[in-house]
MMTF fields as JSON, N, C-alpha, C and O atoms, coordinates in Angstrom:
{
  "mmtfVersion": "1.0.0",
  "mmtfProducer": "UNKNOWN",
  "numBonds": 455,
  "numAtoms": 456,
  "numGroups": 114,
  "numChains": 1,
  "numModels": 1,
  "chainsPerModel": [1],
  "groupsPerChain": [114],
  "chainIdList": ["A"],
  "bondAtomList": [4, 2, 8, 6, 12, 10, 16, 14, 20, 18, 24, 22, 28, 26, 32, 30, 36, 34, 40, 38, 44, 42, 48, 46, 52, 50, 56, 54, 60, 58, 64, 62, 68, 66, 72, 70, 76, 74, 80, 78, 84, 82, 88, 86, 92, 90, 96, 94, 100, 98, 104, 102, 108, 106, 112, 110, 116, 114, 120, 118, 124, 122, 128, 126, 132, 130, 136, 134, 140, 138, 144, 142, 148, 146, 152, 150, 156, 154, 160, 158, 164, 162, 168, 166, 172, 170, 176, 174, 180, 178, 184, 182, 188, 186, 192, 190, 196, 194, 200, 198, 204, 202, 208, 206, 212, 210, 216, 214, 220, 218, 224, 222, 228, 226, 232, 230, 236, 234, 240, 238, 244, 242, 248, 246, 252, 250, 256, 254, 260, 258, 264, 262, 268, 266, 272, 270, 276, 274, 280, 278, 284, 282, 288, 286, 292, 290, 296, 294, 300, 298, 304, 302, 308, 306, 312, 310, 316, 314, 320, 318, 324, 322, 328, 326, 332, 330, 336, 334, 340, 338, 344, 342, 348, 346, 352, 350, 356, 354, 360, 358, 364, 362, 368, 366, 372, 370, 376, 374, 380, 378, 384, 382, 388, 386, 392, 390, 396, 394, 400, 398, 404, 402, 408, 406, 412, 410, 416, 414, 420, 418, 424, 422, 428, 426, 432, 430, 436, 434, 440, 438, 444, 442, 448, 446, 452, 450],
  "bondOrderList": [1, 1, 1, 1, 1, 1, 1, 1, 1, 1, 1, 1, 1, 1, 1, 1, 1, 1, 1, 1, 1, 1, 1, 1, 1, 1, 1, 1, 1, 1, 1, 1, 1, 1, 1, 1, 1, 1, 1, 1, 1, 1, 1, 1, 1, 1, 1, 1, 1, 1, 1, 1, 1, 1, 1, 1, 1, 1, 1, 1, 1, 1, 1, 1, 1, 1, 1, 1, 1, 1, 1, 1, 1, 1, 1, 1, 1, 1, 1, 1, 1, 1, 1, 1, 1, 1, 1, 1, 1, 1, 1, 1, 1, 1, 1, 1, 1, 1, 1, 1, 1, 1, 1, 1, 1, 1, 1, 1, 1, 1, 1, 1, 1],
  "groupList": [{"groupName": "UNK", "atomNameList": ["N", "CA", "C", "O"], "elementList": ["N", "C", "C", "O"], "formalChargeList": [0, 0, 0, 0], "bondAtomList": [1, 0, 2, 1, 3, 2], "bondOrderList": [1, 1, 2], "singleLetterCode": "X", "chemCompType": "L-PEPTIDE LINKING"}],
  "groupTypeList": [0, 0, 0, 0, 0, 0, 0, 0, 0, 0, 0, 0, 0, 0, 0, 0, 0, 0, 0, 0, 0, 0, 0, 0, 0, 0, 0, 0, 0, 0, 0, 0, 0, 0, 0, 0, 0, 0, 0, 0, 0, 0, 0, 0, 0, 0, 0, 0, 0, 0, 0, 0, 0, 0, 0, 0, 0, 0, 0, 0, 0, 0, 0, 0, 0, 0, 0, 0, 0, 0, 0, 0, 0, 0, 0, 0, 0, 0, 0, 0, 0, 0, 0, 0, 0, 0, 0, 0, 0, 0, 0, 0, 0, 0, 0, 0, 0, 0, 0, 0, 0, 0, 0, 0, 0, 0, 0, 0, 0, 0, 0, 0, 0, 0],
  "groupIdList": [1, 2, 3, 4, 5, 6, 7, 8, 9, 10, 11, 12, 13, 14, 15, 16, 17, 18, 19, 20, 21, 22, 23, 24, 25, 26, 27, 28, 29, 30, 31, 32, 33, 34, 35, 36, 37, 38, 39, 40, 41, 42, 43, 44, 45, 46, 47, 48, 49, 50, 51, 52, 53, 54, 55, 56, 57, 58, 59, 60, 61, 62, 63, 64, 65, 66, 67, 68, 69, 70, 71, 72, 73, 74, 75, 76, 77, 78, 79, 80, 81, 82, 83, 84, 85, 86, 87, 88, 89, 90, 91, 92, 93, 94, 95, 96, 97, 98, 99, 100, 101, 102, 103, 104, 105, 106, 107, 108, 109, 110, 111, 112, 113, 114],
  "secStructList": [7, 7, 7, 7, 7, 1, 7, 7, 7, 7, 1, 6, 6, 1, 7, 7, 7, 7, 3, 3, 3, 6, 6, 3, 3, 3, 3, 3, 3, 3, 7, 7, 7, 1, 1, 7, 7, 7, 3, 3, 3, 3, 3, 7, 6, 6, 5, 7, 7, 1, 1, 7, 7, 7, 7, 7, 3, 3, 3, 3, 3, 3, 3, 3, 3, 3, 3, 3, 3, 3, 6, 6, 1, 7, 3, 3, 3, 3, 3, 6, 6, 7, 3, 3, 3, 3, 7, 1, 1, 1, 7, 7, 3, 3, 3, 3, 5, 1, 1, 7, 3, 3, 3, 3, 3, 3, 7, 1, 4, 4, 4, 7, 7, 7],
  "xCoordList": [8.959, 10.221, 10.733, 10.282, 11.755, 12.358, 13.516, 14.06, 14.206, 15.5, 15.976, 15.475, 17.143, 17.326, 18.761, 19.218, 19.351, 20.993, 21.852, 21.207, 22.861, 23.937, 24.032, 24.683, 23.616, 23.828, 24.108, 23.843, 24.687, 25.058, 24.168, 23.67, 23.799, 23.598, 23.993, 24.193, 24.11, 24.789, 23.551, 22.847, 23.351, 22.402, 22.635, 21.789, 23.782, 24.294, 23.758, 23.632, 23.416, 23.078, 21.576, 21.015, 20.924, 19.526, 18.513, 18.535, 17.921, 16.958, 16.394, 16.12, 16.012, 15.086, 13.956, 13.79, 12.92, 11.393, 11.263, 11.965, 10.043, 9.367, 8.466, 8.142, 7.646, 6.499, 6.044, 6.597, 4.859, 4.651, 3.669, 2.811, 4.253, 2.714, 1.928, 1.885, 1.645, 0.054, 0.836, 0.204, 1.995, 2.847, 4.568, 5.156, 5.413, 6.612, 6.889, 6.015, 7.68, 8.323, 9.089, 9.871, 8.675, 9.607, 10.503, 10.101, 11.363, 12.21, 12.644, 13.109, 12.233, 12.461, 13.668, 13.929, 14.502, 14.798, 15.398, 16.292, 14.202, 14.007, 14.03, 13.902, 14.203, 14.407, 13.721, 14.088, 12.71, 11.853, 12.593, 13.467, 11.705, 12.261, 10.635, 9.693, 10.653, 9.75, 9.34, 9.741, 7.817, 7.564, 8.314, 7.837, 9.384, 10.165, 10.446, 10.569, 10.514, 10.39, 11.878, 11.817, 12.523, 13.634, 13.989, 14.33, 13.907, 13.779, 14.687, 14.521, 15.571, 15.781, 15.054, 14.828, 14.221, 13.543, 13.709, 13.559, 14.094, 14.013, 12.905, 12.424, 12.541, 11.358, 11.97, 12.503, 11.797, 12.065, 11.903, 11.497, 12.301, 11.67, 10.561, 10.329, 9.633, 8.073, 7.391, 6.577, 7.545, 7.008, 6.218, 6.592, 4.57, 3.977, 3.011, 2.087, 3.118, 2.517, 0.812, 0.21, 0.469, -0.586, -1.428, -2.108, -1.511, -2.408, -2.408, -1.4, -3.002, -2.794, -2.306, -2.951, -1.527, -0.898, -0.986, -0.417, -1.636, -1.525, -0.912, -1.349, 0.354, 1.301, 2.148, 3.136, 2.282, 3.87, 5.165, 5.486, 5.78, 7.402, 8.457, 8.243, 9.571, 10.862, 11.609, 11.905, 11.935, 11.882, 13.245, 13.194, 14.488, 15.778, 15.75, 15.724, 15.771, 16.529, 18.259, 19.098, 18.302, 19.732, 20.476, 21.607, 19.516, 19.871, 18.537, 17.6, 18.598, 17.724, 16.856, 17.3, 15.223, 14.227, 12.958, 12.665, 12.34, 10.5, 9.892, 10.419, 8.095, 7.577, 6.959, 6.817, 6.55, 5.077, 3.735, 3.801, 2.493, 1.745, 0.747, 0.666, -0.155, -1.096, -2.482, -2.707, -3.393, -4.823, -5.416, -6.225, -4.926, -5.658, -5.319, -5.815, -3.754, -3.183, -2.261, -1.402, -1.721, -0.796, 0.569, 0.491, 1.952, 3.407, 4.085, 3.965, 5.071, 6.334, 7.161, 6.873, 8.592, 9.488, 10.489, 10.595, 11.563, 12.915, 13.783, 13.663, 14.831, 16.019, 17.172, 16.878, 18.339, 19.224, 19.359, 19.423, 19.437, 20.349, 18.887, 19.113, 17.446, 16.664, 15.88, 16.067, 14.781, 14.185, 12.305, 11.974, 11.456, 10.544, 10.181, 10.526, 9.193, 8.596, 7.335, 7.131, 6.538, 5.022, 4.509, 4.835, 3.574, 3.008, 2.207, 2.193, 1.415, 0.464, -0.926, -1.063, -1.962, -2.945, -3.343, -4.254, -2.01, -1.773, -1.553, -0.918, -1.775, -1.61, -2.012, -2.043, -2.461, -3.124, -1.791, -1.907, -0.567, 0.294, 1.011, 1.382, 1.031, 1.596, 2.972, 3.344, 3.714, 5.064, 5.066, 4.003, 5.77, 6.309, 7.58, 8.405, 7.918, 9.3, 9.666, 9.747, 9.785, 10.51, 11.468, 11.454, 12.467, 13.798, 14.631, 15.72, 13.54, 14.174, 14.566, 15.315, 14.227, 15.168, 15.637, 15.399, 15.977, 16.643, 16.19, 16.351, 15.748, 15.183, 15.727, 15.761, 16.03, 15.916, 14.418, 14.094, 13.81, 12.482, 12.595, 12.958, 12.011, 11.645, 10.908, 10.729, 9.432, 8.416, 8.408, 9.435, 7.254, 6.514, 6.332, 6.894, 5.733, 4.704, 5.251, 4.512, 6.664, 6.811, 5.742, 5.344, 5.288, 5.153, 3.473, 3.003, 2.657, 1.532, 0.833, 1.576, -0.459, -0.594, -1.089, -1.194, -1.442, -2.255, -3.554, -4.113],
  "yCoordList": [-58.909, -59.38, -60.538, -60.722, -61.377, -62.187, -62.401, -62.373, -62.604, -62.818, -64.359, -65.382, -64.213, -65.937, -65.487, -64.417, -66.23, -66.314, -66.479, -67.001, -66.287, -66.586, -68.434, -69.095, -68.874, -70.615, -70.912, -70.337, -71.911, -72.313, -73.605, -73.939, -74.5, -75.156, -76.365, -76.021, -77.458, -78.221, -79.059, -79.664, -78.982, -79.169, -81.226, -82.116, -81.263, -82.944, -83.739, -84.964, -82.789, -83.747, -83.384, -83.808, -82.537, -82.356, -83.643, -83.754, -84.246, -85.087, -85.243, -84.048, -85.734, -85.909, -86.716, -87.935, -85.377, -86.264, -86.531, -86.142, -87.391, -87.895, -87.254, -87.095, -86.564, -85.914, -86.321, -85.841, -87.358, -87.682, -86.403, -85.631, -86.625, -85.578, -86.208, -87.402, -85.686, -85.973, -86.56, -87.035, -86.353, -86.999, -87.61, -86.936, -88.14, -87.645, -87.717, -88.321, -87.319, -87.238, -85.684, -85.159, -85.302, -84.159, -84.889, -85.922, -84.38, -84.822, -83.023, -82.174, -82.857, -81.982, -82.154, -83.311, -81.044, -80.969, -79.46, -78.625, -79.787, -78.796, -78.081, -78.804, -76.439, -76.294, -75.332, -74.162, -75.834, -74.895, -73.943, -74.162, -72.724, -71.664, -71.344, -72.137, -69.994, -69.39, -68.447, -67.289, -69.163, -68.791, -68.329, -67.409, -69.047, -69.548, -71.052, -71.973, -71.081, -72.327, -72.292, -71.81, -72.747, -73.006, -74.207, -75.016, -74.504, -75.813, -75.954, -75.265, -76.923, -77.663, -78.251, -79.04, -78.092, -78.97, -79.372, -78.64, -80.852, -81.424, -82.291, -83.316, -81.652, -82.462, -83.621, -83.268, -85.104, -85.556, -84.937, -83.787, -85.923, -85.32, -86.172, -87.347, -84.839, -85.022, -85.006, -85.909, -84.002, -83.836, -82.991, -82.023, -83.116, -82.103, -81.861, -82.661, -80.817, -81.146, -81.607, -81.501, -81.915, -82.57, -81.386, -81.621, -80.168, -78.906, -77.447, -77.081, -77.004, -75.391, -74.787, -74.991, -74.322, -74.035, -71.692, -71.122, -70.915, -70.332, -69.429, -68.348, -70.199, -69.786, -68.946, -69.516, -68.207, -67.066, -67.796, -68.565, -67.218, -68.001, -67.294, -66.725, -67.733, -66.941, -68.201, -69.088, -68.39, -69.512, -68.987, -67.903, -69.602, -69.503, -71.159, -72.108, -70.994, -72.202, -72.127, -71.236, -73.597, -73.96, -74.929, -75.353, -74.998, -76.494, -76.908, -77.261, -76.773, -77.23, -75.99, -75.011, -76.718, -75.667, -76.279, -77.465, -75.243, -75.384, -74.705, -73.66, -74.983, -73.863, -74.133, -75.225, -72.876, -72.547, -71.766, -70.794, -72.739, -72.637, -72.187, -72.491, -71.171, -70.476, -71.072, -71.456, -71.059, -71.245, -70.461, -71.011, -69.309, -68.272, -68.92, -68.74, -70.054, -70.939, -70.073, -70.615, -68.883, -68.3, -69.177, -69.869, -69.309, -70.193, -69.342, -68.308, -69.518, -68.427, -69.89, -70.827, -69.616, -70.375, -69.47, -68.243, -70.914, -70.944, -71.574, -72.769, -70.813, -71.532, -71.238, -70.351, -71.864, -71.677, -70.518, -69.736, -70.186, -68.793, -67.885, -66.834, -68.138, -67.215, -67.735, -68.82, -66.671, -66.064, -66.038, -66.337, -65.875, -65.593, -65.447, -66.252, -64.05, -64.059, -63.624, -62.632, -64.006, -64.088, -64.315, -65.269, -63.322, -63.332, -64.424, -65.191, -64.673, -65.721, -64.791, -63.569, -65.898, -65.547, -64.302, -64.063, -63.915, -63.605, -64.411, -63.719, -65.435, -66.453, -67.575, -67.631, -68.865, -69.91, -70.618, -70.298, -71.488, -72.0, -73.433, -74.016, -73.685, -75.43, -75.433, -74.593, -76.621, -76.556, -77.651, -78.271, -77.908, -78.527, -78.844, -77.949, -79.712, -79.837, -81.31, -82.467, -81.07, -82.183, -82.688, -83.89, -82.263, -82.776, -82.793, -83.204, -82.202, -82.023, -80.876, -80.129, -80.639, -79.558, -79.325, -80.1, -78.691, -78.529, -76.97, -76.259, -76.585, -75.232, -75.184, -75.92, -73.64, -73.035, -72.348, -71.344, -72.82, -72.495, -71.768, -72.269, -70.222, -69.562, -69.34, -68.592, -69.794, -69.085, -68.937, -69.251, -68.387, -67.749, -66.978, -66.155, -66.338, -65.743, -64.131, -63.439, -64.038, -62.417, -62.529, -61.397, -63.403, -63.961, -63.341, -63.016, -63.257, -62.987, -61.914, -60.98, -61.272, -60.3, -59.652, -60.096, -58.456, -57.308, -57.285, -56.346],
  "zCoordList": [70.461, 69.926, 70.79, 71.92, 70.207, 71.038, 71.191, 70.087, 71.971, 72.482, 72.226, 72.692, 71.306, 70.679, 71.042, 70.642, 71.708, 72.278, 71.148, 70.239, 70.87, 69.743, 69.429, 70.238, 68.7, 68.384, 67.022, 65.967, 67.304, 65.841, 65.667, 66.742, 64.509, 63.903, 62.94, 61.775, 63.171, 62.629, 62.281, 63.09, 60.558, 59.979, 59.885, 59.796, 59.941, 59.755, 61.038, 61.047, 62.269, 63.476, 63.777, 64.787, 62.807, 63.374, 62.338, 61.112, 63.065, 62.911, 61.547, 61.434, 60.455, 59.232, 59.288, 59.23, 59.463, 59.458, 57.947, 57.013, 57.979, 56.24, 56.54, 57.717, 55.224, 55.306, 53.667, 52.678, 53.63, 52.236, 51.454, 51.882, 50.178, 49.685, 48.32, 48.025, 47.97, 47.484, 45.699, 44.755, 45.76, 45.072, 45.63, 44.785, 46.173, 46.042, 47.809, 48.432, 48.363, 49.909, 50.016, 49.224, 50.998, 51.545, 52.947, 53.483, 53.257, 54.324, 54.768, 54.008, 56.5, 56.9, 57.894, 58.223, 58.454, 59.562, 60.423, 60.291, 61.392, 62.08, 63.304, 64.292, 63.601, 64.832, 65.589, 65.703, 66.115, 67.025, 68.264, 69.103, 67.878, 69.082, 69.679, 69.685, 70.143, 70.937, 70.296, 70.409, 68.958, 68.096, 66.45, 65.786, 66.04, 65.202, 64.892, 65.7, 63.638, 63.285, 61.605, 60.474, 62.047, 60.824, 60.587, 61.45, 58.814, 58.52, 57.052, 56.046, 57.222, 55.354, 55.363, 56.281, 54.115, 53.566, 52.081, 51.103, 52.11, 50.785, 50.115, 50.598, 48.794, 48.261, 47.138, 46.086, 47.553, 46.215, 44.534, 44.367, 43.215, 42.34, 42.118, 42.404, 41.251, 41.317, 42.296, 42.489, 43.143, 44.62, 44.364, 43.702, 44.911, 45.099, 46.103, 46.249, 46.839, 48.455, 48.247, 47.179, 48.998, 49.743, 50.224, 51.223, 49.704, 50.842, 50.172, 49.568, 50.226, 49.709, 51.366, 52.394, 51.304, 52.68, 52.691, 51.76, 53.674, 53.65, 54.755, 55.15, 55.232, 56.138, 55.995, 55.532, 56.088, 55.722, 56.126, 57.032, 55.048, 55.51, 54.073, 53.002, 54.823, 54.115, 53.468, 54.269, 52.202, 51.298, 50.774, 50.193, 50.892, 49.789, 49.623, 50.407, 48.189, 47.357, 47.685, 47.554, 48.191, 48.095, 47.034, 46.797, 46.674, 45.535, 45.096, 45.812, 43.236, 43.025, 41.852, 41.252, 41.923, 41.221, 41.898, 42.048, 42.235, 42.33, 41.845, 41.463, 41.536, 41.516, 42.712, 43.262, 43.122, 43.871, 42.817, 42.065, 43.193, 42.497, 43.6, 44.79, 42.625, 43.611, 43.07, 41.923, 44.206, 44.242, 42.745, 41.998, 42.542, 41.35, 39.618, 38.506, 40.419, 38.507, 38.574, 37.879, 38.998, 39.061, 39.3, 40.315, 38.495, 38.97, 39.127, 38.47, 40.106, 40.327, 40.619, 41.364, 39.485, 40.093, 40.549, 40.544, 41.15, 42.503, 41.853, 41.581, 41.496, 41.133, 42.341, 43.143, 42.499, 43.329, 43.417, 42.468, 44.862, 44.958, 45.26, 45.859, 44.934, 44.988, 46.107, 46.659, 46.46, 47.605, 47.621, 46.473, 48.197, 48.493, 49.74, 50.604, 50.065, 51.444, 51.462, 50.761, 51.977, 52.428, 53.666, 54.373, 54.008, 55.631, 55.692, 54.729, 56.816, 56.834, 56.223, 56.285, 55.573, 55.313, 53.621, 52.829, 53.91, 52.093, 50.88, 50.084, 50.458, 49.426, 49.968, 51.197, 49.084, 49.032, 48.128, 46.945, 48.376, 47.655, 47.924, 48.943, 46.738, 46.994, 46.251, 45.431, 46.725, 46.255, 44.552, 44.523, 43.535, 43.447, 43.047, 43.231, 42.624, 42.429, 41.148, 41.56, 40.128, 38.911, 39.124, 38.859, 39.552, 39.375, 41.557, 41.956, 42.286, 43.268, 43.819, 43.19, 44.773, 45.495, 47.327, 48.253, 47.348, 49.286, 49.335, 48.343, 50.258, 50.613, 52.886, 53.873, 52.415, 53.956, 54.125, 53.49, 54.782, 55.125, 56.966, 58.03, 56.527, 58.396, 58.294, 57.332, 59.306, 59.583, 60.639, 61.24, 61.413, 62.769, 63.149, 62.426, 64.134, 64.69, 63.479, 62.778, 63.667, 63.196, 61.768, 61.49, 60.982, 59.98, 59.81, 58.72, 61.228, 60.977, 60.484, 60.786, 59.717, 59.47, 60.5, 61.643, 60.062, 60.761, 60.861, 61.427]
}
């Protein structure tokens, strides 16, 4: 387990990387801990990542719609207000996004399987 001190966050002064994808731009910004990783991330519209990514992570829509699309053709969409969580190494999934969206993204280490 880890010990993370009481902090707050002020999402207006943390940094915005570009991260292009294989359609479209994501813009992250993010804050590393000691094995945690918490991020907004916004995908332009018509964004669609660049990778089948099989990382675990905890996904609320804040604004917006995606799907995540799986390796199998399987879609699950994200409308505001909703959720997904997945360990690492359980799913093969890519993002996209039509119209845009902003996401709270947590992953790390707690994230790994067994």
């Amino acid at each position: 387990m880890y010990n993370i001190p009481f902090e707050t966050i002020d999402w207006d002064k943390v940094e915005k990387t570009e991260h292009k994808g294989e359609i479209g731009t994501s813009f992250w910004q993010t804050i590393e801990k000691d094995g945690l990783r918490i991020r907004i991330v916004e995908y332009s519209a018509g964004y669609l990542a660049d990778h089948w990514c099989e990382k675990g992570h905890i996904v609320h829509c804040l604004e917006g719609s995606f799907i995540t699309e799986f390796k199998s053709g399987k879609k699950c969409t994200l409308t505001k207000g909703m959720s997904y969580v997945v360990s690492d190494m359980l799913s093969s999934h890519r993002s996209f996004s039509g119209s845009g969206v902003k996401l709270l993204i947590i992953d790390g280490d707690f994230l790994k399987g067994k």
